[in-house]
TORLO-418604 format. One record per atom (N, C-alpha, C): residue number from 1; residue in three letters; atom name; x, y, z. Coordinates in pm, 1 decimal. Layout:
<rec num="NUM" residuo="ala" atomo="CA" east="X" north="Y" up="Z"/>
...
This chain:
<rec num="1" residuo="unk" atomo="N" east="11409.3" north="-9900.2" up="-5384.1"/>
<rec num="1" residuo="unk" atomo="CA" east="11499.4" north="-9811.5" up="-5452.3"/>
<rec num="1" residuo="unk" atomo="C" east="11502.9" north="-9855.0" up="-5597.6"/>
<rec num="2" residuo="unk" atomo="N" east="11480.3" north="-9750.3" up="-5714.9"/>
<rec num="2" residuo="unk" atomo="CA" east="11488.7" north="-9765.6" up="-5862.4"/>
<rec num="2" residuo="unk" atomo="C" east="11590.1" north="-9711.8" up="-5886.3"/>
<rec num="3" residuo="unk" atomo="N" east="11692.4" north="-9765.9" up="-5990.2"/>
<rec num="3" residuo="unk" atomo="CA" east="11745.5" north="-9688.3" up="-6079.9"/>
<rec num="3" residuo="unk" atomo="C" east="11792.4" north="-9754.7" up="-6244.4"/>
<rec num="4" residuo="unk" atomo="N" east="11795.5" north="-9595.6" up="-6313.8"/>
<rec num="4" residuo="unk" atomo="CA" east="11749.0" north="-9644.3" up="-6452.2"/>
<rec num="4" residuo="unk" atomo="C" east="11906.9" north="-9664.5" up="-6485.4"/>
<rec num="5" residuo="unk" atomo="N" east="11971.0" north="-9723.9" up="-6567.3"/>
<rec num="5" residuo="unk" atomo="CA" east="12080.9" north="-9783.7" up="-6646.1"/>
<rec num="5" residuo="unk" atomo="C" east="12088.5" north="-9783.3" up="-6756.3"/>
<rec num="6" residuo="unk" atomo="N" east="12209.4" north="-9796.4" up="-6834.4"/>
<rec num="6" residuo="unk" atomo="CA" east="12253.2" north="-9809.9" up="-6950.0"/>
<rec num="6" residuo="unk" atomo="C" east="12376.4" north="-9894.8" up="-7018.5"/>
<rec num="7" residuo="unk" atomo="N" east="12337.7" north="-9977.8" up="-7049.1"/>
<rec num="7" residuo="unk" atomo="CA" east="12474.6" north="-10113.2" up="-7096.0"/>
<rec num="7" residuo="unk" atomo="C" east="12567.7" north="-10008.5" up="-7175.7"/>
<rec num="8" residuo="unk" atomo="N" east="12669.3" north="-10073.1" up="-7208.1"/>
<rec num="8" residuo="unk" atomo="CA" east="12768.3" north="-10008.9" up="-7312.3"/>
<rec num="8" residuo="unk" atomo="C" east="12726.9" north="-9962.9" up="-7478.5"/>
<rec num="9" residuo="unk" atomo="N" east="12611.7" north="-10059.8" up="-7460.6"/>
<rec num="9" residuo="unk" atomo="CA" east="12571.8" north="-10123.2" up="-7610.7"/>
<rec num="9" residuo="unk" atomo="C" east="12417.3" north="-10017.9" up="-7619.8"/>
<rec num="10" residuo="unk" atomo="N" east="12380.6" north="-9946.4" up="-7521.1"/>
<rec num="10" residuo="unk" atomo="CA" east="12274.1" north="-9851.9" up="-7561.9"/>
<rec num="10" residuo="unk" atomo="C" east="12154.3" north="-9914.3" up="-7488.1"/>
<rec num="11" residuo="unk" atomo="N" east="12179.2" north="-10067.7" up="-7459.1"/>
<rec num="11" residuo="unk" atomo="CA" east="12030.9" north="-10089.0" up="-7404.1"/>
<rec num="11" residuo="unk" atomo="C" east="12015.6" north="-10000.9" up="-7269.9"/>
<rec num="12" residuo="unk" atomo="N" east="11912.9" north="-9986.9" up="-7234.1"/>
<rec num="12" residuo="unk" atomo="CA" east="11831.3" north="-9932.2" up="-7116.7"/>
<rec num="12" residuo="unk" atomo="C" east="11776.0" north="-10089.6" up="-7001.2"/>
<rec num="13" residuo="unk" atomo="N" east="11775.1" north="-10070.5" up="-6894.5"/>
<rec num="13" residuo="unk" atomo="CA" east="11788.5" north="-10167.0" up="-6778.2"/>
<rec num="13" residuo="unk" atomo="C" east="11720.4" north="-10115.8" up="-6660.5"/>
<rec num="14" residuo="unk" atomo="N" east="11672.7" north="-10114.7" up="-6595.2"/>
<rec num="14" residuo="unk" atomo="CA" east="11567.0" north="-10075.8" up="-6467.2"/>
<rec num="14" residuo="unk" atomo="C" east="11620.9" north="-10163.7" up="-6329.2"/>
<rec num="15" residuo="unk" atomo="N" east="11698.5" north="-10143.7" up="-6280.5"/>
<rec num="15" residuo="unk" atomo="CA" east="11762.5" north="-10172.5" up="-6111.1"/>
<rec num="15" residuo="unk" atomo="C" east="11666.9" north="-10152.5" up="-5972.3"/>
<rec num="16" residuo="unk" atomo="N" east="11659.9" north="-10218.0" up="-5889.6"/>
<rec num="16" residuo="unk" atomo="CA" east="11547.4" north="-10244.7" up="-5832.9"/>
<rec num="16" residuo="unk" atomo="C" east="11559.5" north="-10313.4" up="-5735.0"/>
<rec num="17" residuo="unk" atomo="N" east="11560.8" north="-10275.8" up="-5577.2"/>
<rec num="17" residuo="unk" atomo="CA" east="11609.8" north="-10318.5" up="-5446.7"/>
<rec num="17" residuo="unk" atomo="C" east="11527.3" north="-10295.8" up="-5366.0"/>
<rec num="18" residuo="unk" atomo="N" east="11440.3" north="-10354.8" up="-5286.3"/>
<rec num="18" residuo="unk" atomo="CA" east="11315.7" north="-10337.8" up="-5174.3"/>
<rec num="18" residuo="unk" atomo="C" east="11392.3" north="-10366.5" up="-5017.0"/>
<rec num="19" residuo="unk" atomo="N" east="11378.0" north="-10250.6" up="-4949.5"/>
<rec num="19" residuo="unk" atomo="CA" east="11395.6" north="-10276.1" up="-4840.2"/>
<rec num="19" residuo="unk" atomo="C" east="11271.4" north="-10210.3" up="-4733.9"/>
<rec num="20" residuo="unk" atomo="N" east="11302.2" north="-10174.0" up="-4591.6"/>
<rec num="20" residuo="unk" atomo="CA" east="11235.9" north="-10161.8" up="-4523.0"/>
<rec num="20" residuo="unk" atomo="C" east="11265.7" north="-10017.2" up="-4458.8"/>
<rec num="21" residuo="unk" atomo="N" east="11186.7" north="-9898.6" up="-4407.5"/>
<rec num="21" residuo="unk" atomo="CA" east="11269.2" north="-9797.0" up="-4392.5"/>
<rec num="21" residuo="unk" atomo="C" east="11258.5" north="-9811.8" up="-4213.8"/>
<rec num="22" residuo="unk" atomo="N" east="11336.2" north="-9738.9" up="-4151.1"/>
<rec num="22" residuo="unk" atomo="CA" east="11380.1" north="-9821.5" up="-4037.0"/>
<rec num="22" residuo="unk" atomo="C" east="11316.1" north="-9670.7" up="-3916.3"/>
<rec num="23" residuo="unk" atomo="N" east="11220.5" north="-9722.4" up="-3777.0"/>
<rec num="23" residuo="unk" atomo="CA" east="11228.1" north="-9620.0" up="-3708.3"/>
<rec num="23" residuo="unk" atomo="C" east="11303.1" north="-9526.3" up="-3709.4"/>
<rec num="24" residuo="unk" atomo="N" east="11218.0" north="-9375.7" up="-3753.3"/>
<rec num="24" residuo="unk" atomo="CA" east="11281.6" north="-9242.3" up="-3689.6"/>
<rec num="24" residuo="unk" atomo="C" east="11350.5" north="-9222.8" up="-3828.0"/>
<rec num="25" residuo="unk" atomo="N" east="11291.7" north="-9263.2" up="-3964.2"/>
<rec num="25" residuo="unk" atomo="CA" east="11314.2" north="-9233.2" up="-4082.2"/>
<rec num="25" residuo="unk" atomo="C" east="11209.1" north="-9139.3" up="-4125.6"/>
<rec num="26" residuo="unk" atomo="N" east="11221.2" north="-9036.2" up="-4183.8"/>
<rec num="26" residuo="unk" atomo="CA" east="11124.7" north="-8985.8" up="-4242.9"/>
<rec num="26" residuo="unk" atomo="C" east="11078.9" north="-9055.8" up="-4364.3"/>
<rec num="27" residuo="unk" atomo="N" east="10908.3" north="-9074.8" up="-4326.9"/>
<rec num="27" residuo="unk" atomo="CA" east="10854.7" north="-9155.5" up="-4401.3"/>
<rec num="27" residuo="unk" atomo="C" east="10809.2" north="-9142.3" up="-4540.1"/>
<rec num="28" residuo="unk" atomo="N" east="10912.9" north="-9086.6" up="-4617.7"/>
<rec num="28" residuo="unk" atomo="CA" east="10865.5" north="-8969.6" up="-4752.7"/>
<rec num="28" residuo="unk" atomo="C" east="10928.7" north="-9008.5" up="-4819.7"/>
<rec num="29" residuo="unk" atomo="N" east="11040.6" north="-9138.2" up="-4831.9"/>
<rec num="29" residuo="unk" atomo="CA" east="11128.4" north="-9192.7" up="-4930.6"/>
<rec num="29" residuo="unk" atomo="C" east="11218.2" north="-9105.5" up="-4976.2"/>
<rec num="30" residuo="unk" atomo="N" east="11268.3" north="-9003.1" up="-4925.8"/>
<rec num="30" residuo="unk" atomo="CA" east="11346.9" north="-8894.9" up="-4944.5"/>
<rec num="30" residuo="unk" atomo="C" east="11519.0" north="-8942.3" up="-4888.0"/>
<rec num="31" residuo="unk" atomo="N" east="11608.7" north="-8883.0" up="-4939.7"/>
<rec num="31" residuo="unk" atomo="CA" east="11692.6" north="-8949.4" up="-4926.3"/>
<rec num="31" residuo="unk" atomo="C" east="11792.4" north="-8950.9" up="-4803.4"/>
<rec num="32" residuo="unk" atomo="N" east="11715.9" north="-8902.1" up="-4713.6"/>
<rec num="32" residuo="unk" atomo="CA" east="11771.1" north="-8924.1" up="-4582.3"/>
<rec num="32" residuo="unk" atomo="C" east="11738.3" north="-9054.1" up="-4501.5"/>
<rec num="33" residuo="unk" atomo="N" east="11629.5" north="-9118.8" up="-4565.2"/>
<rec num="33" residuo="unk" atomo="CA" east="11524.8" north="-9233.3" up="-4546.5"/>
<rec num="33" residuo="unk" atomo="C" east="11631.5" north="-9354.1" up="-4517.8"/>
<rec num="34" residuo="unk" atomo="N" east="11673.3" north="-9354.7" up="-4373.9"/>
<rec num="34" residuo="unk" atomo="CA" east="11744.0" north="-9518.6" up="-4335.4"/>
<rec num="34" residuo="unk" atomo="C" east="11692.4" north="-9624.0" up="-4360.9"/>
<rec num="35" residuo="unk" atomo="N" east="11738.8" north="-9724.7" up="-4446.4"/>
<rec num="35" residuo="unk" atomo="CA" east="11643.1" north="-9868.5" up="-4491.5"/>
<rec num="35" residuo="unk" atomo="C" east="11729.3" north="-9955.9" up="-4486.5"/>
<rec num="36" residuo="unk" atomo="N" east="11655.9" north="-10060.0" up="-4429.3"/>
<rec num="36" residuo="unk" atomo="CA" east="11757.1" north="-10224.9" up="-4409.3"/>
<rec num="36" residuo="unk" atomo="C" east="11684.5" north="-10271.0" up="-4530.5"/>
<rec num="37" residuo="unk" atomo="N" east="11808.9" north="-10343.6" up="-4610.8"/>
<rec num="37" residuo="unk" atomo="CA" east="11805.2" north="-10445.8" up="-4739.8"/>
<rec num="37" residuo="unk" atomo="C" east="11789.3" north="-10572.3" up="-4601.6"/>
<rec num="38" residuo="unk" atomo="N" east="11750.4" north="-10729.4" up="-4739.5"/>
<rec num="38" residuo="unk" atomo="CA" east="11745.9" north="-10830.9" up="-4639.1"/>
<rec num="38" residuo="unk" atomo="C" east="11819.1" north="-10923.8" up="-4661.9"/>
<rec num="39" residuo="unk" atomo="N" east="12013.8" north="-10798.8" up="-4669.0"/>
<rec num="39" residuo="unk" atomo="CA" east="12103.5" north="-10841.1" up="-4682.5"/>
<rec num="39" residuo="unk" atomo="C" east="12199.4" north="-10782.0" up="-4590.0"/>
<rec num="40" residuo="unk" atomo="N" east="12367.6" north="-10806.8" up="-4551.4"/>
<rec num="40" residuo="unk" atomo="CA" east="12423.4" north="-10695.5" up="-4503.7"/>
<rec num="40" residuo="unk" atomo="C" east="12447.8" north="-10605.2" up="-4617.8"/>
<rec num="41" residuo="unk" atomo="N" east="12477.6" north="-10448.0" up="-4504.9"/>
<rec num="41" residuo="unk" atomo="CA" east="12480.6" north="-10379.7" up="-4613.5"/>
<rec num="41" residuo="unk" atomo="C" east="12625.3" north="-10369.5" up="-4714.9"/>
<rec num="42" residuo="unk" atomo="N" east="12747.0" north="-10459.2" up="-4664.2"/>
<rec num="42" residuo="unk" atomo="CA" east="12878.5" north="-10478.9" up="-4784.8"/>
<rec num="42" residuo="unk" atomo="C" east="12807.9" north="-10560.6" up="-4841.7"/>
<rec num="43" residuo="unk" atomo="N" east="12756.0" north="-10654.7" up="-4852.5"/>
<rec num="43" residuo="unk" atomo="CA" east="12676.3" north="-10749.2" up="-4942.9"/>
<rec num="43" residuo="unk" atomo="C" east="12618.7" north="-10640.1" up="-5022.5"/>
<rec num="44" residuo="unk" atomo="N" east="12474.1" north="-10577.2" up="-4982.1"/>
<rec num="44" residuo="unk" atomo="CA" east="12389.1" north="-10476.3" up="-5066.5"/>
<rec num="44" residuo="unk" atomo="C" east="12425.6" north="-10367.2" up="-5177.0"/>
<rec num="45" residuo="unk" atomo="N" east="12519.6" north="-10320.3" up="-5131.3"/>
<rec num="45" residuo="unk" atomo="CA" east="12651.6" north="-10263.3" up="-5230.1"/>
<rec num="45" residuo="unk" atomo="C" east="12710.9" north="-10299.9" up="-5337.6"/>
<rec num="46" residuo="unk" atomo="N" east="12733.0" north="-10420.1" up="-5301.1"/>
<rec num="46" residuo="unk" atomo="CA" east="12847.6" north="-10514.8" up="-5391.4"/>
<rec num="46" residuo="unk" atomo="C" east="12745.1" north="-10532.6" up="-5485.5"/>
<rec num="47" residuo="unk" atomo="N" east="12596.7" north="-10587.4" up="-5456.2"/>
<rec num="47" residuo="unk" atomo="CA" east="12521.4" north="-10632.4" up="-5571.8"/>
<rec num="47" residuo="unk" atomo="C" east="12503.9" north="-10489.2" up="-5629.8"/>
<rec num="48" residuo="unk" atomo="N" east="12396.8" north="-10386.9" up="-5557.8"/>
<rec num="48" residuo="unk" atomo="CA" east="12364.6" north="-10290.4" up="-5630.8"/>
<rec num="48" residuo="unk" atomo="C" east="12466.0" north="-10225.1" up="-5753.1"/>
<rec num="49" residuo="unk" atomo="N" east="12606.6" north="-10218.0" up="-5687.1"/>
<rec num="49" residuo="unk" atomo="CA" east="12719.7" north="-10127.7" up="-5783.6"/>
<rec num="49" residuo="unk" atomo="C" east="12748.0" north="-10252.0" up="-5914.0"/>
<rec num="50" residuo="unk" atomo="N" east="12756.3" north="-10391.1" up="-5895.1"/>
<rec num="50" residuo="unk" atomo="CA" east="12779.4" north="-10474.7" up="-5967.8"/>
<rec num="50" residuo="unk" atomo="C" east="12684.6" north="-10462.4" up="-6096.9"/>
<rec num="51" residuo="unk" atomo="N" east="12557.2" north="-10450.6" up="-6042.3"/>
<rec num="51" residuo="unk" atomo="CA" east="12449.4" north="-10393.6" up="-6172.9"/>
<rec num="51" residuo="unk" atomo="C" east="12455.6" north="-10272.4" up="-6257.1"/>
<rec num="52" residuo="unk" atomo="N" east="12575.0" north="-10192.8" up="-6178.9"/>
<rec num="52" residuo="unk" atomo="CA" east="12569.3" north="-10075.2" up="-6282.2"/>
<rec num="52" residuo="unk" atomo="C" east="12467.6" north="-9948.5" up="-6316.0"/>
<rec num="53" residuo="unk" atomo="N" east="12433.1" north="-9909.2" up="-6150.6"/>
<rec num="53" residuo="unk" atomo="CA" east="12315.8" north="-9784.5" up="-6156.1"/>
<rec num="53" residuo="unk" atomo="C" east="12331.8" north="-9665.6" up="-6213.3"/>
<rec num="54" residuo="unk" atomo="N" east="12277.7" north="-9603.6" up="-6232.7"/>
<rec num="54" residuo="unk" atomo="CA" east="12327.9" north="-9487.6" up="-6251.1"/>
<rec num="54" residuo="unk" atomo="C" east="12349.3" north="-9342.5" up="-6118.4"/>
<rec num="55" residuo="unk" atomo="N" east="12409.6" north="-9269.1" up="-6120.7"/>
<rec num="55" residuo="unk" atomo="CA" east="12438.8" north="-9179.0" up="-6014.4"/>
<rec num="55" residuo="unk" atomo="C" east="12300.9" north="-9140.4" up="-5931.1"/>
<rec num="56" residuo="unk" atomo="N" east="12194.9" north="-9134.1" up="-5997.1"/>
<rec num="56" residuo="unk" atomo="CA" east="12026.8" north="-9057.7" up="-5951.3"/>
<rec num="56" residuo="unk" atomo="C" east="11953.2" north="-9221.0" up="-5944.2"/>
<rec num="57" residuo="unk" atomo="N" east="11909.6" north="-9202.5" up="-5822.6"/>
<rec num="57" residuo="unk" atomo="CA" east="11829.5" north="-9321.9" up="-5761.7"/>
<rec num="57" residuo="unk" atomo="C" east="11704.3" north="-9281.5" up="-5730.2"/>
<rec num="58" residuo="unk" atomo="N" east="11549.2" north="-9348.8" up="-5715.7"/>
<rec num="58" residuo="unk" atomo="CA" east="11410.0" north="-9319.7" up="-5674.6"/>
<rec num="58" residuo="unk" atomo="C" east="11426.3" north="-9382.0" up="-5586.0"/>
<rec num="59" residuo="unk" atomo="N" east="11365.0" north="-9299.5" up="-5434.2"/>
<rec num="59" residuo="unk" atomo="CA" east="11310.2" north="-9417.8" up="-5338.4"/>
<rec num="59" residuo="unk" atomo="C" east="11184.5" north="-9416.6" up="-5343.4"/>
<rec num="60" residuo="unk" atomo="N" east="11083.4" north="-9516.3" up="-5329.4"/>
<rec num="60" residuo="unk" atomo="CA" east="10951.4" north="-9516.5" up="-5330.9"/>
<rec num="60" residuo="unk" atomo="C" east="10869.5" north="-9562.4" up="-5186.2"/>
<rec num="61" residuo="unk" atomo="N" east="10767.1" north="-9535.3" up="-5192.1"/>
<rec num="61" residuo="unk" atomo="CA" east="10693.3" north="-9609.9" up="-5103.9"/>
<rec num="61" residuo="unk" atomo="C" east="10612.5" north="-9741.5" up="-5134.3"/>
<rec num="62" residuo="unk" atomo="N" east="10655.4" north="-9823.6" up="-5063.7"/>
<rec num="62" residuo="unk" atomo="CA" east="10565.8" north="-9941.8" up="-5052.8"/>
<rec num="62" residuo="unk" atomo="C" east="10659.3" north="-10065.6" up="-5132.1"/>
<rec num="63" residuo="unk" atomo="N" east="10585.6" north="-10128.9" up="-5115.5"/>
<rec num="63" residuo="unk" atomo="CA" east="10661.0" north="-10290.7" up="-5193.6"/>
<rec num="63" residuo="unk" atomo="C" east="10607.1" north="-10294.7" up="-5352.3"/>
<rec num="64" residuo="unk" atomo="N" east="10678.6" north="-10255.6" up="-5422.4"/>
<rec num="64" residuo="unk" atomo="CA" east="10615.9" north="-10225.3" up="-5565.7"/>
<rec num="64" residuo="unk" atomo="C" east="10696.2" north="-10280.8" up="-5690.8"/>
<rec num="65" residuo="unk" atomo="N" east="10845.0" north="-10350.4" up="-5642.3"/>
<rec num="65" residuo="unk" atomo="CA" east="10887.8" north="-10437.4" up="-5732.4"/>
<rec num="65" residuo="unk" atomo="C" east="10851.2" north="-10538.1" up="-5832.3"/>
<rec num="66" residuo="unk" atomo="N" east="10745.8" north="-10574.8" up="-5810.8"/>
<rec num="66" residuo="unk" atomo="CA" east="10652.9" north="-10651.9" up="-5903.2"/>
<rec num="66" residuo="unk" atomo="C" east="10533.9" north="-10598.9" up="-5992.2"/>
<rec num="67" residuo="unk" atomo="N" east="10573.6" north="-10468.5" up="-5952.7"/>
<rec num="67" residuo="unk" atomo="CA" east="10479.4" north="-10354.9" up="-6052.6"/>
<rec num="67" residuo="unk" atomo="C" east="10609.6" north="-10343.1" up="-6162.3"/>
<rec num="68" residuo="unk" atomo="N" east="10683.2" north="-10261.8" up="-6085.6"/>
<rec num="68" residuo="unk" atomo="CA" east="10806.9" north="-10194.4" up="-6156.4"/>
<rec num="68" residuo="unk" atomo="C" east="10864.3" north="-10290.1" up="-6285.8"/>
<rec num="69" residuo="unk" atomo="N" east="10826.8" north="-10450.4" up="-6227.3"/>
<rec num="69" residuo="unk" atomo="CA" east="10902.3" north="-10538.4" up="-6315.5"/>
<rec num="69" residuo="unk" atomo="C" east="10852.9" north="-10536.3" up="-6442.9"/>
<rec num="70" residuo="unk" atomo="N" east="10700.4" north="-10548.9" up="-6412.7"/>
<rec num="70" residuo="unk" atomo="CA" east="10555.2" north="-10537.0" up="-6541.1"/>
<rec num="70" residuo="unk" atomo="C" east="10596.3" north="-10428.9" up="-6599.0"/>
<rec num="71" residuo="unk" atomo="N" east="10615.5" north="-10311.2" up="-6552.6"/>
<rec num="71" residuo="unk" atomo="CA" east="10621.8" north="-10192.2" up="-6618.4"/>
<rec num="71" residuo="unk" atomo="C" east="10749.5" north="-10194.5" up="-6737.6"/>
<rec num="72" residuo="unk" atomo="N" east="10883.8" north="-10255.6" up="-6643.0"/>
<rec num="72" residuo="unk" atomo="CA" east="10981.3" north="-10270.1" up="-6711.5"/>
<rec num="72" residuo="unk" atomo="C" east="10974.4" north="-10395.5" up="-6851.7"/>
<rec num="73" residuo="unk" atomo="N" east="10851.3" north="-10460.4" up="-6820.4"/>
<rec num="73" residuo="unk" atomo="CA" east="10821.1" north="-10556.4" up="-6923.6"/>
<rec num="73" residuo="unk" atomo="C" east="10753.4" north="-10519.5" up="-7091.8"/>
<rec num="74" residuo="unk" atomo="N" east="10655.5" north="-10434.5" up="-7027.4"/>
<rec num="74" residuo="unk" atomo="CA" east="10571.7" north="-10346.0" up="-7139.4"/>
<rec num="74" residuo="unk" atomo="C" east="10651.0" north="-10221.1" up="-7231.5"/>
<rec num="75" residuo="unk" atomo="N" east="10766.7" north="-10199.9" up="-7147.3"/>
<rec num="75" residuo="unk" atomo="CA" east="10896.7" north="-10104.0" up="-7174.0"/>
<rec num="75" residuo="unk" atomo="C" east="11019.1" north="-10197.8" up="-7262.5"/>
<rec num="76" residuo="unk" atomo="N" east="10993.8" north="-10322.4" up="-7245.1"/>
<rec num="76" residuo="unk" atomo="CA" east="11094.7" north="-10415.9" up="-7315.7"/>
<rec num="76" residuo="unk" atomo="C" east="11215.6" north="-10368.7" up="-7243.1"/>
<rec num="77" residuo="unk" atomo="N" east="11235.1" north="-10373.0" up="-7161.3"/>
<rec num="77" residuo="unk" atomo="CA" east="11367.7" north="-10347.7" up="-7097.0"/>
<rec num="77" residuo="unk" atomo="C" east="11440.2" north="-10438.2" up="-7020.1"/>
<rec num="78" residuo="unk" atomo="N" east="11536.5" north="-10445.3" up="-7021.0"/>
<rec num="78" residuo="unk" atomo="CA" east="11589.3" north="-10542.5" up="-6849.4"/>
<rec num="78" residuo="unk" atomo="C" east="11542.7" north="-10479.1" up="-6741.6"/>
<rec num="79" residuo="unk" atomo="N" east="11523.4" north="-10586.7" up="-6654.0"/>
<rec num="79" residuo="unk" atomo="CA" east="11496.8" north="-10577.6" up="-6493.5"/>
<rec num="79" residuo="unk" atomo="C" east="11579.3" north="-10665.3" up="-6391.6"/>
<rec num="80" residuo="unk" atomo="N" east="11607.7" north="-10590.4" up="-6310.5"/>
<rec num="80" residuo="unk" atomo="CA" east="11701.4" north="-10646.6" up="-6275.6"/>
<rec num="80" residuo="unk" atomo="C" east="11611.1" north="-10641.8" up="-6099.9"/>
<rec num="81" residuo="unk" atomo="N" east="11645.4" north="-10710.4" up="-5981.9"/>
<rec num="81" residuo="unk" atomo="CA" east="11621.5" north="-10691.7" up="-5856.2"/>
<rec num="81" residuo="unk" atomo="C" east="11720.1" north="-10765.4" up="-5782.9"/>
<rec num="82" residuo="unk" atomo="N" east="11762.3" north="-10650.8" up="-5687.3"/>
<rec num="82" residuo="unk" atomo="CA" east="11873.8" north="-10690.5" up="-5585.2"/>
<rec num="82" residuo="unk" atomo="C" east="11824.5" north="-10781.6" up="-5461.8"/>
């Protein structure tokens, strides 16, 4: 799961949580897509909302957080991962 952010101060920030999508999910990252974090989910919450997402989230396919990070690097941005 991506989402893009914005500090108070104007910077831009890239949010970023890998989980697993769980039997009898449709496998299309669409947002009906059930996924276990490899946390509980009041834990998973607490971090994600603590970072400050914005309302519109990406789900993606595959394990790609270490792309996303590079990307967010060449972008000069924060990266953040839950």
């Amino acid at each position: 799961m991506m989402s893009i952010s914005q500090h108070a101060d104007g910077e831009i920030r890239m949010i970023v949580a890998e989980g697993i999508a769980l039997k009898g999910s449709v496998p299309t990252g669409e947002v009906t897509t059930k996924v276990q974090f490899n946390k509980g989910v009041r834990q998973f919450m607490k971090e994600w909302t603590e970072e400050g997402p914005s309302h519109h989230s990406s789900v993606c396919i595959g394990h790609i957080s270490n792309k996303l990070e590079k990307f967010a690097g060449i972008l000069d941005i924060e990266f953040s991962n839950i």
